[in-house]
N, C-alpha and C positions, 0 to 999 in steps of 0.2 A: 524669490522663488514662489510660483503657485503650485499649491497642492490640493488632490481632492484626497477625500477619505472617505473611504465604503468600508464602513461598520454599522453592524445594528441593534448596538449596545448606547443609548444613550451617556450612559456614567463613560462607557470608554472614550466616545468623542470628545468629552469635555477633556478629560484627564489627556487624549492626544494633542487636542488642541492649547490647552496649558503646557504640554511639555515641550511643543513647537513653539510657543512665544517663548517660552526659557530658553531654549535652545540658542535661535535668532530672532528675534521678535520682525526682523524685513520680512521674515515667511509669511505670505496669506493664503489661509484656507479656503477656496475659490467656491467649496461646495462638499456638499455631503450627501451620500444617498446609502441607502439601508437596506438596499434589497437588488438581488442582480436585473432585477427588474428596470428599478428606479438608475441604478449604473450603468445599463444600457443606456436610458431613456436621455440622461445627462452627457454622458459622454460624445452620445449622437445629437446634441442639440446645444455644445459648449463647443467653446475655443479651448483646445487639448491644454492641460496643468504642465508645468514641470515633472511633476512627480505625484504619482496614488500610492497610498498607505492604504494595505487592501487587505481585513480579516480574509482567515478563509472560510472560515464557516456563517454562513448570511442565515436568517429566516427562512429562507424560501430555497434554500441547498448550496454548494458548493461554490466559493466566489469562479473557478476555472472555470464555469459555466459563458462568464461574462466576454470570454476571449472567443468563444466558439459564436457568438451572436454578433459581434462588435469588435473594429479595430481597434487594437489598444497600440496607441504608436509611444509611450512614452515606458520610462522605466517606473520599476512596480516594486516597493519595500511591501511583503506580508507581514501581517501580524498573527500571529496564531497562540494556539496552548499547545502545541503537537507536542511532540518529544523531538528534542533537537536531534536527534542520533536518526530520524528519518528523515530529515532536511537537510543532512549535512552536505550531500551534493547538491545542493544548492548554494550553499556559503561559497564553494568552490570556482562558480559557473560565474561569479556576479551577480546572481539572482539573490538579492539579500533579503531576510525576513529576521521578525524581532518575536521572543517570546512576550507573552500577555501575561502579568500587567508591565507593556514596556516603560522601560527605565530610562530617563535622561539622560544620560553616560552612553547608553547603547543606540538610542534613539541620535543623541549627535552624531558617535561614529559613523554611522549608516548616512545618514546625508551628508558628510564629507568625503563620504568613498564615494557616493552618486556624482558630486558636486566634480569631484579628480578623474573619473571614468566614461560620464556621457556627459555629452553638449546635452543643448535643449531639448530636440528630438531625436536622438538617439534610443531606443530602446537595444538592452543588451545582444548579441551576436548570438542566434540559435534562441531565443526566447521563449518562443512558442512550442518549441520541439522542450524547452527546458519547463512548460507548463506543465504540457502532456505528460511529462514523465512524473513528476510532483505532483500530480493527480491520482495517476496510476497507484505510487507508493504510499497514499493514503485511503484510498478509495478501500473499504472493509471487502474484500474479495468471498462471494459468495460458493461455500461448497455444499459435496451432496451430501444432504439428510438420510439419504432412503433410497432403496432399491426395490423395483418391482420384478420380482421373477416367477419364474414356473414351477409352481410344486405338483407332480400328476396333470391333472387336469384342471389347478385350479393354481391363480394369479396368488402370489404373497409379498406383503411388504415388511422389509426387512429393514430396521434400524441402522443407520451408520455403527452406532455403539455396540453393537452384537455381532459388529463381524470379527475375526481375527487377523483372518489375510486373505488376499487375492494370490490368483499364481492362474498361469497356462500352463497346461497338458495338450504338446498339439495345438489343432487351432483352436480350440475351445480353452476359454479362460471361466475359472470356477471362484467362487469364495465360500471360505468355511467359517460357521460362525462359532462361537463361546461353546454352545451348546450342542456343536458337532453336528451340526447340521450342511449340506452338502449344496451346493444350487450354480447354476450355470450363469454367467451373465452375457449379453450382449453389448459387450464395449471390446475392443484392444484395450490393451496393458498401457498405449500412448493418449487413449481416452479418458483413463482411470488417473492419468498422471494428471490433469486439469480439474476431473472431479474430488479429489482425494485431500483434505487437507491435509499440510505438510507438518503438522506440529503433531498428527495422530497415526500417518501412515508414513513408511520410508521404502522405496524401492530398493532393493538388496540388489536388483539382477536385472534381465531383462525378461524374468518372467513371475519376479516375488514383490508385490506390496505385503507388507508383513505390518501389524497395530504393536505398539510400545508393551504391552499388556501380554501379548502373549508370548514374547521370549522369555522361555524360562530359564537359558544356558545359553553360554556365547564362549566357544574354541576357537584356536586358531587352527588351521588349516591348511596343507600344504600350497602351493603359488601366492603366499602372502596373502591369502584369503580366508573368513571366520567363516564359519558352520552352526548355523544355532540349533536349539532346541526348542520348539515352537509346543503350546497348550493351545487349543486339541495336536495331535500328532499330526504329522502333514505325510502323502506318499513319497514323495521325493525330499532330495537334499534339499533343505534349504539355506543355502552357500550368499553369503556376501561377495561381489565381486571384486577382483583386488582392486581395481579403478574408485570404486565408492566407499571402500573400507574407512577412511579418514572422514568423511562426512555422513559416515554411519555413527561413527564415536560420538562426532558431536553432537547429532543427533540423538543420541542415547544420553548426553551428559547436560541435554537442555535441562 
């Protein structure tokens, strides 16, 4: 079996390449490149491996990089530090990866399952669609800091941290902050659901983003639905809907 490896840890190449002669020592290491650059540059200028042991995290950014530049026709064991519990659909898919520092024990299973699963160029069924998504779920997803709004006649930027909640009245959508301050915004309620991070804001309604910080009381409610008490006071009910009630809890129990 030829393998390449795209890593760009010197100590980890070694340590891989000792744990593939342990492994099988018939395995040869066909080549190494360290950067999605240099794995580009190999891939398109070599006779395709059996198989690449591919960090995800290279010097120069993300190894998924490598698939959007260059065919990758063969199967791919990653190596990572990630937290296996956002990998896990990938164990599932055939897409196998090994946590760092990978362990011989773990490192053979993986190329026994490749070994019983794909021929030589076979890469796994839906592969590429199985990157994209493993990208996605690691990819740090950027939300909003700051909002510019209208006070009077003059622009203000307001803090993520200082709001309490969002809510529409009508078609105007408002947010009020800590300090009861009042301001209009220029998004939908399904704008604020992309900008909004989800571990700070939780939509109640189809008209309530509400911050963890300002419920100060949580009822229930008749139609199986909760009524909170929000700091600052808000005009209207602010009603959890019965559809969202169970992943309000959890919510609330993060």
């Amino acid at each position: 079996m030829k393998v390449l490896i795209i890593e760009d840890e010197e100590l980890a190449v070694k340590k891989l390449e000792k744990t593939l002669a342990a492994v099988d020592p018939s395995i040869e290491v066909t080549g190494v490149a360290d950067s999605i650059k240099s794995a580009v540059d190999w891939l398109e200028s070599h006779q395709d491996p059996d198989l690449i042991l591919m960090d995800i995290e290279l010097s120069d950014g993300q190894s998924f990089e490598i698939f959007n530049l260059t065919a990758v026709k063969v199967p791919v064991i990653f190596t990572t530090s990630y937290d296996e519990f956002a990998l896990k659909a990938f164990k599932v898919n055939s897409v196998d990866y090994l946590l760092k520092p990978v362990q011989k024990d773990e490192l053979k299973t993986a190329l026994e399952k490749f070994r019983q699963n794909f021929s030589k160029r076979d890469a796994p069924l839906g592969f590429e669609h199985l990157v994209k998504e493993l990208q996605q779920k690691l990819q740090v997803k950027e939300y909003r800091r700051r909002f510019l709004v209208k006070s009077g006649s003059r622009l203000v930027s307001v803090d993520i941290d200082e709001i309490a909640y969002f809510y529409s009245d009508g078609r105007l959508i408002f947010f009020k902050t800590k300090d009861q301050r009042k301001f209009i915004v220029d998004y939908t309620m399904e704008d604020l659901e992309s900008m909004l991070n989800p571990d700070q804001y939780f939509r109640i309604s189809r008209s309530f983003f509400i911050s963890i910080g300002c419920i100060e009381k949580i009822d229930d409610y008749f139609g199986n639905r909760l009524i909170l008490q929000l700091n600052p006071a808000v005009e209207k009910e602010a009603l959890v809907s019965r559809e969202r009630v169970a992943d309000f809890k959890i919510w609330m129990g993060k």
